[in-house]
C-alpha positions as CSV (number, residue, x, y, z in Angstrom):
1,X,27.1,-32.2,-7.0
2,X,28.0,-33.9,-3.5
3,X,31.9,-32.1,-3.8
4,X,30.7,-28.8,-4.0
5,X,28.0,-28.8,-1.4
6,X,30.6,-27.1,1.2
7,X,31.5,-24.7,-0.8
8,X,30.0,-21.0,0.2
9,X,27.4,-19.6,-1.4
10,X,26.7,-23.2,-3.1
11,X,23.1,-23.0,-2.0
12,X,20.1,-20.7,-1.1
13,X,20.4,-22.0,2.5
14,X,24.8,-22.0,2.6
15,X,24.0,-18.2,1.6
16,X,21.8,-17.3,4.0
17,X,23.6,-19.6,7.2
18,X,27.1,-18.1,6.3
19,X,25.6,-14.8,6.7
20,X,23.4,-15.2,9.4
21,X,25.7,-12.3,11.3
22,X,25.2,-9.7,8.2
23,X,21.6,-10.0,9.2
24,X,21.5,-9.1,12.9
25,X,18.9,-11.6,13.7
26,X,20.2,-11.9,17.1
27,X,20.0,-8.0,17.4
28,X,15.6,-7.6,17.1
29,X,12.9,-9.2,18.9
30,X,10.8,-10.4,15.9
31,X,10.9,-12.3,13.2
32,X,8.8,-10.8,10.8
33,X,10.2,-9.6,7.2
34,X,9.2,-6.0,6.3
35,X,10.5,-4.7,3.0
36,X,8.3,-1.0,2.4
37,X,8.0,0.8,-0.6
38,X,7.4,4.1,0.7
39,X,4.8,6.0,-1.0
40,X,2.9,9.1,-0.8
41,X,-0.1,9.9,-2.4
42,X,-2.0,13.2,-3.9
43,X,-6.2,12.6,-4.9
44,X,-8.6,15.3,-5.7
45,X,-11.8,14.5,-4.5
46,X,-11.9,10.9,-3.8
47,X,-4.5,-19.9,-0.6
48,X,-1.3,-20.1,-0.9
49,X,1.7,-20.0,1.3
50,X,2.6,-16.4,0.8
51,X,6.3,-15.1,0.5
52,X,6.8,-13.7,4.4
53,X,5.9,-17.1,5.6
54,X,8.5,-18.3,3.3
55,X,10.8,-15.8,4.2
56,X,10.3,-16.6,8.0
57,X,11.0,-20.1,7.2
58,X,14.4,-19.4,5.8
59,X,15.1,-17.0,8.8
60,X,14.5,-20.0,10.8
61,X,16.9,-22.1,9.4
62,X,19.2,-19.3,10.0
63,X,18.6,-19.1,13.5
64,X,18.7,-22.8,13.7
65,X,22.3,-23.5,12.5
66,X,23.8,-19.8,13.4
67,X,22.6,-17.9,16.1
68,X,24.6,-19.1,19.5
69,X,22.4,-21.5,22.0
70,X,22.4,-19.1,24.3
71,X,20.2,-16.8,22.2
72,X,18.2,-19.4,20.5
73,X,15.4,-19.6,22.4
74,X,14.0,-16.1,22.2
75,X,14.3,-15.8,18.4
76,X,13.3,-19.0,17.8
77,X,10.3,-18.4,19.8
78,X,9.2,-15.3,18.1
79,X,9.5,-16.6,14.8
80,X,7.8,-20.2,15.4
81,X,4.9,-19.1,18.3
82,X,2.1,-17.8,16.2
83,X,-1.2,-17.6,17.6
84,X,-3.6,-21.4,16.4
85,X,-6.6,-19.7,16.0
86,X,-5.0,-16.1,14.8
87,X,-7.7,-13.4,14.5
88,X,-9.5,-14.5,17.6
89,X,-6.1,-14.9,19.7
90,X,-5.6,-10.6,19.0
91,X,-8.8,-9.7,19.4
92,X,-9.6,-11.7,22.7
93,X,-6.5,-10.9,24.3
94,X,-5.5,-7.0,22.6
95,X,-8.0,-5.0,24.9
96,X,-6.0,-6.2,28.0
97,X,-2.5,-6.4,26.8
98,X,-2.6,-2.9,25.0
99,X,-4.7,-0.8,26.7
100,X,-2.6,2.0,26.5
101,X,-2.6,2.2,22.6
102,X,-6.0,3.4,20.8
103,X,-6.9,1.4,17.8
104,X,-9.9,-0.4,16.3
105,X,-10.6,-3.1,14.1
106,X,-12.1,-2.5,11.0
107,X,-13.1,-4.0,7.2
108,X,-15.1,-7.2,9.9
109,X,-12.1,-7.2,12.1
110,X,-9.6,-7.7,9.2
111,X,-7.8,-4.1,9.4
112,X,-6.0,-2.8,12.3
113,X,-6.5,0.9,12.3
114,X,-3.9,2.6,15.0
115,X,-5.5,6.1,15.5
116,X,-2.7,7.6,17.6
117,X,0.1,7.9,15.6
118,X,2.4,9.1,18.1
119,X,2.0,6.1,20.5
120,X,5.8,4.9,20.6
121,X,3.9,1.5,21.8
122,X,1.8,0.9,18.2
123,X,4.3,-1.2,16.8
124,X,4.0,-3.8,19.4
125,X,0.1,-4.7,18.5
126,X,1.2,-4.2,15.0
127,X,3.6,-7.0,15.1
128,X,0.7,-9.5,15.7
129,X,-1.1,-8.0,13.1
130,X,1.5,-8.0,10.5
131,X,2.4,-11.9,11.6
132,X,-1.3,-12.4,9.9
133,X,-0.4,-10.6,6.9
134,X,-3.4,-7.9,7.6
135,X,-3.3,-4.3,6.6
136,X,-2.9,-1.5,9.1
137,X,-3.8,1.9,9.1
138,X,-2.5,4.5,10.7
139,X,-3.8,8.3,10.9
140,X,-3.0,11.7,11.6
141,X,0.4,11.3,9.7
142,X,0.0,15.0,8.4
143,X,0.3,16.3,11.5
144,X,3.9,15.2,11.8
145,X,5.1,16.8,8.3
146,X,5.8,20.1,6.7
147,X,2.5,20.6,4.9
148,X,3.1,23.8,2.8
149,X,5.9,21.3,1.1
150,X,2.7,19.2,-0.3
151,X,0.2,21.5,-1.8
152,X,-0.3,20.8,-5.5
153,X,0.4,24.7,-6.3
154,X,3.9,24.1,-4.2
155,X,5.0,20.9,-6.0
156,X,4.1,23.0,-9.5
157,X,6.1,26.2,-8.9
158,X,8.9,24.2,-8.0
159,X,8.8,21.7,-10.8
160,X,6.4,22.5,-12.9
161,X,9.2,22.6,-16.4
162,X,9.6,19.0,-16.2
163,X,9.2,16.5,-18.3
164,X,7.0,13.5,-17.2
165,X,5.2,10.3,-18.1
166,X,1.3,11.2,-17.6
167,X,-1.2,8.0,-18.0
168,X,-5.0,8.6,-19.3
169,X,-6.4,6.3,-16.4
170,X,-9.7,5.8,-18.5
171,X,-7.8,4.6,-21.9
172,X,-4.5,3.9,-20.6
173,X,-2.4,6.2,-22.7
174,X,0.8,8.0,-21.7
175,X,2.0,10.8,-22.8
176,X,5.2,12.3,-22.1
177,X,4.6,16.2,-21.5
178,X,5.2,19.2,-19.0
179,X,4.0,18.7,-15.8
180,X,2.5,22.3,-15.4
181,X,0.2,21.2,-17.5
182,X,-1.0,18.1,-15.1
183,X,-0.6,20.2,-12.1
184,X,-2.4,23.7,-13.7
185,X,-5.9,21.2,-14.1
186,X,-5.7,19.4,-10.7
187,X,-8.0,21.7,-8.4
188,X,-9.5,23.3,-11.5
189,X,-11.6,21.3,-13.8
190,X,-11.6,24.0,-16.9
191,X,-7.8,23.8,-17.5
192,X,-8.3,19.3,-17.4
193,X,-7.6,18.0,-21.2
194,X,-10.6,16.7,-23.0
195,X,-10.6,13.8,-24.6
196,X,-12.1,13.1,-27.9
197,X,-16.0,13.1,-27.1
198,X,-15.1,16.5,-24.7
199,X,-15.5,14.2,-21.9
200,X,-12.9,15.4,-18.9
201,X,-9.5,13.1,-19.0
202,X,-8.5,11.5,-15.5
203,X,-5.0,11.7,-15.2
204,X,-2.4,10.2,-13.3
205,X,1.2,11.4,-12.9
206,X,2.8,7.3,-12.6
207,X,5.6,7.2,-9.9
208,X,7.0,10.7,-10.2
209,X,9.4,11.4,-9.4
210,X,10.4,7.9,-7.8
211,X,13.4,6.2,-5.9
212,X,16.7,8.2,-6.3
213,X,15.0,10.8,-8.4
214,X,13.0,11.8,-5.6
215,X,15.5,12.2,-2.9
216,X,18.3,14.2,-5.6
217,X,15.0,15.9,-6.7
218,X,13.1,16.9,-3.6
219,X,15.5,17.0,-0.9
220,X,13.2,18.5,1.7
221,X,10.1,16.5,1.0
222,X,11.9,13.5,1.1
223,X,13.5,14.3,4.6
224,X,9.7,15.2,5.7
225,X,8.5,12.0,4.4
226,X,11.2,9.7,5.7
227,X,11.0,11.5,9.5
228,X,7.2,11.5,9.4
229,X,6.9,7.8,8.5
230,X,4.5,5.7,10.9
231,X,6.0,3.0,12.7
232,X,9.4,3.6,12.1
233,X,10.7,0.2,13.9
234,X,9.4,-1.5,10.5
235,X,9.2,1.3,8.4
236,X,12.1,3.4,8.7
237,X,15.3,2.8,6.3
238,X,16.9,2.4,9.5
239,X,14.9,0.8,11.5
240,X,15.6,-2.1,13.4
241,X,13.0,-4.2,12.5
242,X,13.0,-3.3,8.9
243,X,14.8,-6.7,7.4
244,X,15.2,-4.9,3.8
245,X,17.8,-3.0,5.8
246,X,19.9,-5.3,6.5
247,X,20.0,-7.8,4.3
248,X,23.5,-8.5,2.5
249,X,24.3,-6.9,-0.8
250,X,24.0,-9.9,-3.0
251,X,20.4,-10.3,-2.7
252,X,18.3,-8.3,-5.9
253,X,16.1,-5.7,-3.7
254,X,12.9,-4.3,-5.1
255,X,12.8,-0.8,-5.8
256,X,11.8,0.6,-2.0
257,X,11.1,4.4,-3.5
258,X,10.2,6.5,-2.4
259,X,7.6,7.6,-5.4
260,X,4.8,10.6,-5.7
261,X,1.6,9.3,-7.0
262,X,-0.6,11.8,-8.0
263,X,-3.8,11.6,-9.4
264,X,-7.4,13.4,-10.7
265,X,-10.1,12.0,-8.6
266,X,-13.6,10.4,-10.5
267,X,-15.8,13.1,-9.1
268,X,-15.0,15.5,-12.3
269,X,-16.0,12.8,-14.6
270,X,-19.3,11.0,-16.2
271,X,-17.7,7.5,-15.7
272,X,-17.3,6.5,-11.9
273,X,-16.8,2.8,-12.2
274,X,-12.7,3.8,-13.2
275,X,-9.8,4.0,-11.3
276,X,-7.0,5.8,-11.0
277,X,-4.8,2.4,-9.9
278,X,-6.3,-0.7,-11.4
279,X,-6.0,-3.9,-9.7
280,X,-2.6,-5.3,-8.8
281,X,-0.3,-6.8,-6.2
282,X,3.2,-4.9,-5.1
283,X,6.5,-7.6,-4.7
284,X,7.4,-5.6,-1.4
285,X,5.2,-4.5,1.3
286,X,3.8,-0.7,0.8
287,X,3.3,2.4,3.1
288,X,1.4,5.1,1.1
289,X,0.5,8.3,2.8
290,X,-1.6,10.8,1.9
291,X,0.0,14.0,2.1
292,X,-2.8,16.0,0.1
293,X,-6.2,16.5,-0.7
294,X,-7.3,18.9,-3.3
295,X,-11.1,20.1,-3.8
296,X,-11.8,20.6,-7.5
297,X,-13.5,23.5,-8.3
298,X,-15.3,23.6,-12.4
299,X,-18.6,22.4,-14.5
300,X,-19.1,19.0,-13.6
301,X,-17.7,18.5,-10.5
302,X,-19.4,17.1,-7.6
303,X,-20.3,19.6,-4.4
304,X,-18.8,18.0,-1.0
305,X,-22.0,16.6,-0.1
306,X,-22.2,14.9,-3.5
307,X,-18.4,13.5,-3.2
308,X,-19.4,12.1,0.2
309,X,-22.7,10.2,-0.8
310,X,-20.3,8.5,-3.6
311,X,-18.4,7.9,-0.6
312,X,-21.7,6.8,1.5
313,X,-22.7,4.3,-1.4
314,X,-19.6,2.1,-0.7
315,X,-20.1,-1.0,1.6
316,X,-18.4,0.4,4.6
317,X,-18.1,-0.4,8.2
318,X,-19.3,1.9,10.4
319,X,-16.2,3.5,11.8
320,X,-15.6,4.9,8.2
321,X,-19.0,6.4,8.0
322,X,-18.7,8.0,10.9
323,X,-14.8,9.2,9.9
324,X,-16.8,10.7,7.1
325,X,-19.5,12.8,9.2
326,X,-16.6,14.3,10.9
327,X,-16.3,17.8,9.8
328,X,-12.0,17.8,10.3
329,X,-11.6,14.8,8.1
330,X,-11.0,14.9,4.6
331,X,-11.4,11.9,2.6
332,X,-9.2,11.6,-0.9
333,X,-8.9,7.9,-1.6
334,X,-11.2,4.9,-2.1
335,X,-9.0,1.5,-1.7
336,X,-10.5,-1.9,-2.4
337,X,-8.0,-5.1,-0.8
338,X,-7.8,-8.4,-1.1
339,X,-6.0,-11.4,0.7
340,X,-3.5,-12.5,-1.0
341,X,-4.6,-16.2,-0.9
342,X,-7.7,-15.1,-3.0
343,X,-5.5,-14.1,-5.7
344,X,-6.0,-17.5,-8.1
345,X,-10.0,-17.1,-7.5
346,X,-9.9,-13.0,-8.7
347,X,-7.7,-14.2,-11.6
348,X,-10.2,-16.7,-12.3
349,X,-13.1,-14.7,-12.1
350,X,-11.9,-11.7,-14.0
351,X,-10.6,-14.2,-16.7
352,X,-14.7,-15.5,-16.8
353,X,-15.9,-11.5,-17.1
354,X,-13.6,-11.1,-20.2
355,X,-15.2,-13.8,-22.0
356,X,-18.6,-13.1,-21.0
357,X,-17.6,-9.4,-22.6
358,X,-16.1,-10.7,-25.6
359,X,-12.3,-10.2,-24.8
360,X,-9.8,-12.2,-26.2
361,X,-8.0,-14.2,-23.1
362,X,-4.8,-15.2,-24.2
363,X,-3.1,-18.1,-22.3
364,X,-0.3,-15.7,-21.1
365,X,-2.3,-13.1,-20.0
366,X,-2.9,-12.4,-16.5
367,X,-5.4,-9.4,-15.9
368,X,-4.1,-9.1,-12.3
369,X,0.5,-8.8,-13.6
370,X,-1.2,-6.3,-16.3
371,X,-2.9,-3.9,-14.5
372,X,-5.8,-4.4,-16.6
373,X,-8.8,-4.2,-14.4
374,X,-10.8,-1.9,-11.9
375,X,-13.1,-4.1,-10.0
376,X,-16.5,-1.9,-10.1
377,X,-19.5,-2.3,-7.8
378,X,-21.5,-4.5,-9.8
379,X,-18.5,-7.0,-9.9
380,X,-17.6,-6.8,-6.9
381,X,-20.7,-8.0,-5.7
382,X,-20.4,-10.6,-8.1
383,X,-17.3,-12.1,-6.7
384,X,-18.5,-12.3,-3.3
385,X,-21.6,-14.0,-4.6
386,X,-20.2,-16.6,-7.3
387,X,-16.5,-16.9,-5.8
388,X,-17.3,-16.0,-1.8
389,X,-14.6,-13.1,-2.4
390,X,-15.2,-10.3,0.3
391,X,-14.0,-7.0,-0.7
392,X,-12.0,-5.1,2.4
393,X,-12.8,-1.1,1.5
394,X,-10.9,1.4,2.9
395,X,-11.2,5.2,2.5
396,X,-7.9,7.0,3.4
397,X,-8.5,10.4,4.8
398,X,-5.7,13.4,4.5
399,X,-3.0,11.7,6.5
400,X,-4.0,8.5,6.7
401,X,-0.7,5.8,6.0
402,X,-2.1,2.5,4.5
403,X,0.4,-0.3,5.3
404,X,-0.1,-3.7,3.0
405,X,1.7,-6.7,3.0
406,X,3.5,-8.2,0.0
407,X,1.1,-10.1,-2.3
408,X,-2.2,-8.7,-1.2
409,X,-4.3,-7.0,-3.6
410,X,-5.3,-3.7,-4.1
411,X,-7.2,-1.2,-6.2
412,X,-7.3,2.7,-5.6
């Protein structure tokens, strides 16, 4: 009502202008919202407008009606000068403006992948990147952290007697058991559970430990994590580009972690076309580091050379494959991303595949909320072909940090 509209707080935007100074705008040169969820991962063997626009928008109100004239200008122009014809702005401009950072495009130009992780300079290409809401990738982040702290046998001396959620990736059961047991089969096949036909079980230890847990938990690892963090401007809990930082108290964050995923990889069992993460889209944006690789060692398992044809069969770009012929790489992960403005077409096409299998689709489900798919090959190439849906496919190497933006999709 018109007599309460000058009362604080009374709206979203009297919220966010009467606390324009609680965020520090005036205080950063950008105006792009980062909120990570830091995470770090373990594998063995293997249309829209979208919320930060949103968010900008808001900002820009802020900026607007708070910020003092005298400092307008700069923020405003930050937040409001993005590039008409984006990915060809970067690219025809980036070889002369940062010359002294290495990098490459990859994924046809649509990941930034920032090879020197030391380069205190990184962040200012990734800005332009992350204005797009691309990915980035940086590597070598191992190199910065205590790696004793992250070998599988380490993580189970310490902690093997607890307790933990452990998911069956291939029939989505969890079980609540010790996590000695999860950690006593991860580099060796013959101490794996079977599952009812004596098939191998891929396992996943969900999230563990996660958020406070980890940091009352794991003391150490979470100081190695948090100091060896790429791009620490956005990335850092204290960074001064990081706008989850600083935003006031009353606004619900999401859960930033830190959480340990840990996972089997596919190459110890029959069926490749399953994941260990199924296809989904995070609220905040993700950093997700590979701290460890382990090489499984059993009956069944695939040699190196057989891993990396698996590998080799994926449609990559060419850096990867030759990431892969490098002898002092070691590849753990397979991702597959998607824009987020492709969303309502990969909803709509795995909706299609679950009739055409004989699924019942129920008018509240959502395959992508539920977790309930793996995009294999053979669909994959079926949604570029029937929905014009290009998959971006990554491989993350040992120390490789994958950086996504809020709302894109992704599938591990």
């Amino acid at each position: 009502p018109p007599a309460s509209q000058n009362e604080q707080g009374s709206t979203l935007r009297d919220l966010l202008t009467t606390t324009a100074g609680k965020l520090r705008l005036g205080s950063t040169d950008a105006g792009i919202a980062f909120a990570p969820v830091y995470s770090t991962g373990t594998a063995s063997g293997k249309s829209g407008r979208t919320m930060p626009n949103i968010l900008d928008d808001i900002i820009a109100s802020v900026v607007e009606n708070k910020i003092p004239p005298n400092r307008a200008p700069k923020i405003k122009s930050e937040i409001k000068d993005e590039p008409k014809d984006d990915r060809k702005c970067i690219q025809d401009d980036s070889s002369k403006l940062y010359s002294d950072i290495q990098y490459s495009w990859i994924c046809d130009k649509h990941v930034l992948w920032l090879r020197d992780h030391k380069n205190s300079n990184n962040w200012k290409l990734f800005k332009e990147c992350w204005k797009q809401g691309r990915p980035v990738l940086v590597s070598g982040m191992h190199k910065k952290m205590n790696f004793s702290l992250w070998k599988a046998e380490s993580i189970s001396l310490d902690f093997g007697n607890q307790q933990a959620d452990i998911l069956n990736c291939k029939d989505s059961i969890i079980s609540n058991t010790n996590v000695k047991e999860f950690w006593d089969g991860f580099e060796d096949v013959s101490k794996r559970q079977k599952v009812k036909n004596g098939e191998t079980a891929l396992l996943k230890l969900k999230d563990w430990p996660s958020g406070e847990d980890f940091k009352a938990m794991m003391p150490a690892r979470y100081e190695d994590l948090l100091k060896s963090l790429p791009l620490p401007e956005y990335c850092s809990p204290e960074g001064k580009l990081n706008l989850a930082s600083h935003l006031p108290g009353f606004f619900v964050r999401p859960d930033l972690g830190p959480r340990l995923c840990s996972a089997y990889g596919v190459a110890a069992t029959k069926d490749h076309d399953i994941g260990t993460t199924n296809l989904h889209i995070e609220v905040s944006d993700v950093v997700n580091i590979l701290v460890y690789v382990g090489i499984a060692k059993g009956n069944g398992v695939l040699s190196k050379s057989g891993v990396l044809k698996k590998f080799e069969e994926e449609d990559l770009d060419d850096l990867l494959r030759k990431r892969l012929k490098d002898s002092s790489e070691l590849p753990g992960a397979l991702w597959h991303i998607y824009a987020g403005k492709d969303a309502d077409k990969i909803r709509e096409f795995l909706q299609k595949i679950a009739k055409e299998q004989g699924l019942e689709v129920l008018p509240e489900h959502d395959p992508i909320r539920d977790q309930s798919w793996y995009v294999n090959k053979k669909l994959r190439q079926r949604l570029l072909e029937e929905y014009g849906v290009k998959t971006c496919t990554v491989i993350q190497f040992l120390g490789d940090a994958i950086i996504l933006p809020a709302g894109a999709l992704h599938q591990v």
